[in-house]
C-alpha positions as CSV (number, residue, x, y, z in Angstrom):
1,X,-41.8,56.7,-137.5
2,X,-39.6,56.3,-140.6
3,X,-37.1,58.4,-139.5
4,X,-36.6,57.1,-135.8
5,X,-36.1,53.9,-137.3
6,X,-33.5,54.8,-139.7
7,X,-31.6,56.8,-136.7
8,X,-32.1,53.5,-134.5
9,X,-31.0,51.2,-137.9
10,X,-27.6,53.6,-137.7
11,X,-27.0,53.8,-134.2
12,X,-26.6,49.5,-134.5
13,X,-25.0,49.7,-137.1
14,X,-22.3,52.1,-135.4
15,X,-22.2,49.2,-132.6
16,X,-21.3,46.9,-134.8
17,X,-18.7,48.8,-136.2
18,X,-15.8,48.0,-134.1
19,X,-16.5,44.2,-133.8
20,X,-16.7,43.7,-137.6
21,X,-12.7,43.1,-137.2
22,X,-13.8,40.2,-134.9
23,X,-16.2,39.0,-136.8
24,X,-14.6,38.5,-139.7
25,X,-12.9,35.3,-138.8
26,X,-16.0,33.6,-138.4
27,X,-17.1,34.8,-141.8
28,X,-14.2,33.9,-143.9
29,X,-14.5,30.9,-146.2
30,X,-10.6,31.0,-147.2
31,X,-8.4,31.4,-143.6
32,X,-5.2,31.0,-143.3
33,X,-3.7,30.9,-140.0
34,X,-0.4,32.6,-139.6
35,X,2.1,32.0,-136.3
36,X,5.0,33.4,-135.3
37,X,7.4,31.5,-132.6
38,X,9.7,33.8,-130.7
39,X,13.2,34.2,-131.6
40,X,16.0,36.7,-131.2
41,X,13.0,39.3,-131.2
42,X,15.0,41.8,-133.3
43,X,11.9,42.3,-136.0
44,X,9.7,41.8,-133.3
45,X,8.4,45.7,-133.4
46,X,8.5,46.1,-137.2
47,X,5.9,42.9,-137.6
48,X,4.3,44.3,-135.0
49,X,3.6,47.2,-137.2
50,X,2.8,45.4,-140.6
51,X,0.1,43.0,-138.6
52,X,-1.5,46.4,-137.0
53,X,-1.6,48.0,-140.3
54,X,-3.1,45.1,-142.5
55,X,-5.6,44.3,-139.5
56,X,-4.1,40.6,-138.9
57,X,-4.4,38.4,-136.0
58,X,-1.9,35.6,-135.8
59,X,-1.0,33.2,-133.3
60,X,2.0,33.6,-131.4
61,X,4.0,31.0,-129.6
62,X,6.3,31.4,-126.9
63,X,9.7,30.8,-125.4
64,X,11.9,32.6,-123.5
65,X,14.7,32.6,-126.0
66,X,17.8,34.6,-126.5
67,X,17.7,38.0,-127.9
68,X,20.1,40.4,-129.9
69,X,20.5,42.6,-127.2
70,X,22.0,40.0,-124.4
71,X,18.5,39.5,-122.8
72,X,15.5,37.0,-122.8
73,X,12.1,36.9,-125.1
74,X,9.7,36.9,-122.0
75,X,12.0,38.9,-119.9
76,X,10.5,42.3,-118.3
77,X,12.1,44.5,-121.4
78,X,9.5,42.5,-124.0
79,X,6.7,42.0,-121.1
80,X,5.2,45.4,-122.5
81,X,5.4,44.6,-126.0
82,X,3.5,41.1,-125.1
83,X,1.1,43.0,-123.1
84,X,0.4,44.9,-126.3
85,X,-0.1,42.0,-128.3
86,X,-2.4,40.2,-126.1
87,X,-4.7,43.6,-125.7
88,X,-4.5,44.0,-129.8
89,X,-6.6,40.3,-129.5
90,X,-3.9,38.1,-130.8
91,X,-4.1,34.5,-129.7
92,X,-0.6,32.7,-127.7
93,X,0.3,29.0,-126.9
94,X,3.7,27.9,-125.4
95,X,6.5,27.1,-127.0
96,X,8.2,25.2,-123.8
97,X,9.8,27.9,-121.7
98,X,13.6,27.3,-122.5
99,X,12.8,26.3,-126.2
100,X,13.4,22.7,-125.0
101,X,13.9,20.1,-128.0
102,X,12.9,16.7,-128.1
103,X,15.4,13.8,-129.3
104,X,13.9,10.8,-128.1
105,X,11.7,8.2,-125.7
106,X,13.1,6.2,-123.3
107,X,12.1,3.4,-121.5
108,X,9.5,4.0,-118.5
109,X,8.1,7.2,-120.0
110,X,11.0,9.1,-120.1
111,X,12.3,11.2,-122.7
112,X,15.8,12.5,-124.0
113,X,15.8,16.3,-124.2
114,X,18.0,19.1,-125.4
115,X,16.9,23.1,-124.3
116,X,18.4,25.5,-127.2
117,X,17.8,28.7,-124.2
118,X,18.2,28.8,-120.4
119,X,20.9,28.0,-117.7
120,X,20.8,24.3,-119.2
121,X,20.8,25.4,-122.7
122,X,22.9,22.3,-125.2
123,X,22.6,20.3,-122.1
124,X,21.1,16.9,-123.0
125,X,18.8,15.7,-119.9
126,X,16.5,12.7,-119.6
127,X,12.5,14.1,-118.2
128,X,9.7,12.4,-117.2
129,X,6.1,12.9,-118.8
130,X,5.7,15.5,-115.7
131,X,8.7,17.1,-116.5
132,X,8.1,18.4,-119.7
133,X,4.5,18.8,-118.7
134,X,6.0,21.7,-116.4
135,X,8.2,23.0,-118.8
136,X,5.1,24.0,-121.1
137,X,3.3,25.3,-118.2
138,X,6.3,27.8,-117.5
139,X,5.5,29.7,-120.9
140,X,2.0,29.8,-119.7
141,X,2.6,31.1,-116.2
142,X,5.1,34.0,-117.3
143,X,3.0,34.7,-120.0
144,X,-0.1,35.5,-117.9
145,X,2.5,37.4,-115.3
146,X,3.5,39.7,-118.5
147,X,-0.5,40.7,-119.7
148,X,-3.0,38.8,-117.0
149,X,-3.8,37.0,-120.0
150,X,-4.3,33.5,-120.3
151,X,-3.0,31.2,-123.1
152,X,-4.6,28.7,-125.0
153,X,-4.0,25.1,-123.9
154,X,-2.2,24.3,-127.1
155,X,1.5,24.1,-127.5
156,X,4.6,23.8,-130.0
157,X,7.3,21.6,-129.8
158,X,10.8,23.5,-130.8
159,X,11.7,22.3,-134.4
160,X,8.0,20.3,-134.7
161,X,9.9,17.5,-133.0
162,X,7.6,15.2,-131.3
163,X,7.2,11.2,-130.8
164,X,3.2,9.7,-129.9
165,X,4.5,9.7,-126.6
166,X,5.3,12.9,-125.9
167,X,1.9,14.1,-127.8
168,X,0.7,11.7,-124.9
169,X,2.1,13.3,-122.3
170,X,1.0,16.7,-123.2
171,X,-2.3,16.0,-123.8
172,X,-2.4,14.6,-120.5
173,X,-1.8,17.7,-118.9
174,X,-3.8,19.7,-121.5
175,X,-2.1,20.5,-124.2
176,X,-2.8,19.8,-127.8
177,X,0.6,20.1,-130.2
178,X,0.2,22.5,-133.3
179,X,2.5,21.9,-136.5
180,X,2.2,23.6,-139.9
181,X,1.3,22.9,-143.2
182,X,3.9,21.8,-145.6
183,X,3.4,24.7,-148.1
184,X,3.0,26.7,-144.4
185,X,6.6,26.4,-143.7
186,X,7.3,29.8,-144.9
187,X,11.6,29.6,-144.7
188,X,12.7,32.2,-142.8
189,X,15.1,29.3,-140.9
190,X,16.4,29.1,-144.5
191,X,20.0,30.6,-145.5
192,X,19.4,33.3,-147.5
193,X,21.9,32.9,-150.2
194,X,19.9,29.8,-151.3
195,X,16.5,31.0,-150.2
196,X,16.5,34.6,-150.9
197,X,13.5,36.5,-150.0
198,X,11.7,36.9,-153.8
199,X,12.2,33.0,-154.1
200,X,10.5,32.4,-150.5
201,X,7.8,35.3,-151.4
202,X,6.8,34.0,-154.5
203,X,6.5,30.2,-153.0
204,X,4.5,30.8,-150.5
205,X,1.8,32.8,-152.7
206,X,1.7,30.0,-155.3
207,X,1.5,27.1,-152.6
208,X,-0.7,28.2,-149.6
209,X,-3.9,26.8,-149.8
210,X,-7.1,27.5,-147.4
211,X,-6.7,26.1,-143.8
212,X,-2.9,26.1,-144.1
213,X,-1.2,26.8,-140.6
214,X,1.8,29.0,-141.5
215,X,5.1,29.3,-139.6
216,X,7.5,32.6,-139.2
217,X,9.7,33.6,-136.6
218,X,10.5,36.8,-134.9
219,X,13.9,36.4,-135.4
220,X,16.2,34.0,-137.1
221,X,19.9,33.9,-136.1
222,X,21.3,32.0,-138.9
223,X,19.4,33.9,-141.4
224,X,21.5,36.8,-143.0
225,X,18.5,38.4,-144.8
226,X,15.9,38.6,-142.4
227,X,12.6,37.6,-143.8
228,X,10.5,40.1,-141.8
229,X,8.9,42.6,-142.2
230,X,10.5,41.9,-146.1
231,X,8.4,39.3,-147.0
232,X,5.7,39.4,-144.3
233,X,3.8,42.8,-145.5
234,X,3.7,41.5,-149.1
235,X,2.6,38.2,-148.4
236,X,0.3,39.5,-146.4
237,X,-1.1,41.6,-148.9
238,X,-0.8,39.0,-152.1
239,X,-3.0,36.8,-150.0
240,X,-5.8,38.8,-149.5
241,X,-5.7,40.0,-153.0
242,X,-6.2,36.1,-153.6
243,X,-9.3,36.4,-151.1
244,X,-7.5,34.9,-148.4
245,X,-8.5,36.5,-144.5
246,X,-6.4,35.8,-141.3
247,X,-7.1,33.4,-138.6
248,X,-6.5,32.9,-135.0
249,X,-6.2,29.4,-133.9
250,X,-8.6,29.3,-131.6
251,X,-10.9,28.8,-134.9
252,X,-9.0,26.2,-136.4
253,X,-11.2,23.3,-137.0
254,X,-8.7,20.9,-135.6
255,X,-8.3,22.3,-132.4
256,X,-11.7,24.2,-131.2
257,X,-13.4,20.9,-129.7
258,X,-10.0,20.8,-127.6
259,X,-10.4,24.4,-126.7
260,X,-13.4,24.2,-126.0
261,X,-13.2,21.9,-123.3
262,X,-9.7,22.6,-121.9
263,X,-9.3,25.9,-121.6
C-alpha cells in the first residue's frame, strides 16, 4: 500500500502546484501592496513584463486618460492588454473615468471639480454626490465591457484629493477610497533632474515597511526619465530579497470587511 499512497501523496501535490502562486498571499507575513494608476500607458507593456516575470500581482486603478499615441487608456486599442491583466489575476478599482479631480465642497452637497481627461477635461464643474458617484461607476462599467470582469468596489481619487464629504458620498454608493503610504509614494510624478531614478530606488528600499500601499504610474508625462520598468524590476527584486511578497488589495486588512460585503 506504500507505494499507492506515495503516487496519490504526488498526484495532490501536482494539484496544488499551480495555486501555490495564489496562495501565497495569504501566507505572507511581510506584504506589500503595489498599485499602478493609468497614465499615458507608454510603459504599460514593459511592466507588464517585469510583473509576469517576478510573479507579482498588483492592483491597478483605472481612468481613461490620454495616451502617447493620440488615444485613450480604456479605449478598444488597450481593451486587450486589460483583458490580459485581469486573466493574469491582477486585482482593479476605478480611478474616476475622466481622471476627475476634486477641489472642493460646496454648500448642499455639491462639490467643485476639475477632470484632467475627456471632452471636459480643465473644465471646472460643480457635481452632486450622484454625480461623481457615476463618474466612478463609468471606470467600472468599461472595465467589465473590456475583460467581463468585475472590479472591486474600491476607488482612487486623482492626486489622493478627497474631503469627508466626498469619502461620504462614495461610500454611499459603494466605494471605499484607497491612498498610499507615505514611504509608498514611490516618485515617479517627480522631475527627474531632482529625483533621478538611483535616488528614488534606493528610497523606497530603505523606507517601505510591511502593509505599505505603494503608488506607480504607467505613465508620467512630466517625467523625463521614466521610472518604469527602471526602477520597478529592481525594486521588485530588492524587496523580496528583504522577505517582502506582493499583495493584491483585496487582502488588505483595511479594506476586506468592505469587500466582503460590497462586492
Amino acid at each position: 500500500m506504500g507505494l499507492p499512497r506515495k503516487f496519490a501523496a504526488a498526484a495532490v501535490l501536482a494539484l496544488l502546484v499551480p495555486v501555490a502562486g495564489a496562495a501565497e498571499q495569504a501566507t505572507c507575513d511581510k506584504p506589500v501592496y503595489l498599485t499602478f494608476d493609468t497614465g499615458h500607458m507608454g510603459v504599460a507593456p514593459l511592466v507588464a513584463e517585469v510583473l509576469a516575470r517576478h510573479h507579482v500581482k498588483v492592483t491597478f486603478f483605472l481612468a481613461n486618460e490620454r495616451t502617447l499615441t493620440g488615444g485613450s487608456s480604456l479605449d478598444d486599442v488597450w481593451a486587450p492588454w486589460w483583458k490580459a491583466r485581469a486573466a493574469e489575476g491582477h486585482a482593479f478599482g476605478s480611478h474616476t473615468y475622466d481622471h476627475v479631480y476634486w477641489q472642493g465642497d460646496l454648500p448642499g452637497g455639491k462639490f467643485r471639480v476639475k477632470p484632467s481627461a475627456g471632452p471636459d477635461a480643465g473644465k471646472r464643474a460643480e457635481w452632486t454626490a450622484e454625480q461623481y458617484c457615476a463618474e466612478i461607476k463609468r471606470s467600472v462599467t468599461r472595465f467589465h465591457e473590456m475583460t467581463g470582469q468585475n472590479m472591486l468596489p474600491l476607488y482612487r481619487a486623482p492626486g489622493g484629493k478627497t474631503s469627508p464629504a466626498l469619502l461620504r458620498a462614495a461610500k454611499a454608493c459603494g466605494f471605499e477610497q484607497v491612498g498610499w503610504a507615505p514611504a509608498g509614494f514611490l516618485g515617479d510624478e517627480l522631475p527627474s533632474d531632482k529625483y533621478p531614478n538611483a535616488r528614488l530606488l534606493d528610497q523606497a528600499l530603505r523606507t517601505i515597511k510591511p502593509g505599505d500601499i505603494l503608488l506607480a504610474h504607467l505613465g508620467i508625462w512630466s517625467r523625463q526619465d521614466p521610472w518604469a520598468p527602471a526602477v520597478l524590476e529592481p525594486l521588485i527584486e530588492g524587496l523580496q530579497r528583504k522577505g517582502y511578497c506582493f499583495a493584491t488589495l483585496n487582502t488588505h486588512p483595511s479594506y476586506r470587511g468592505w469587500i466582503a460585503t460590497h462586492h
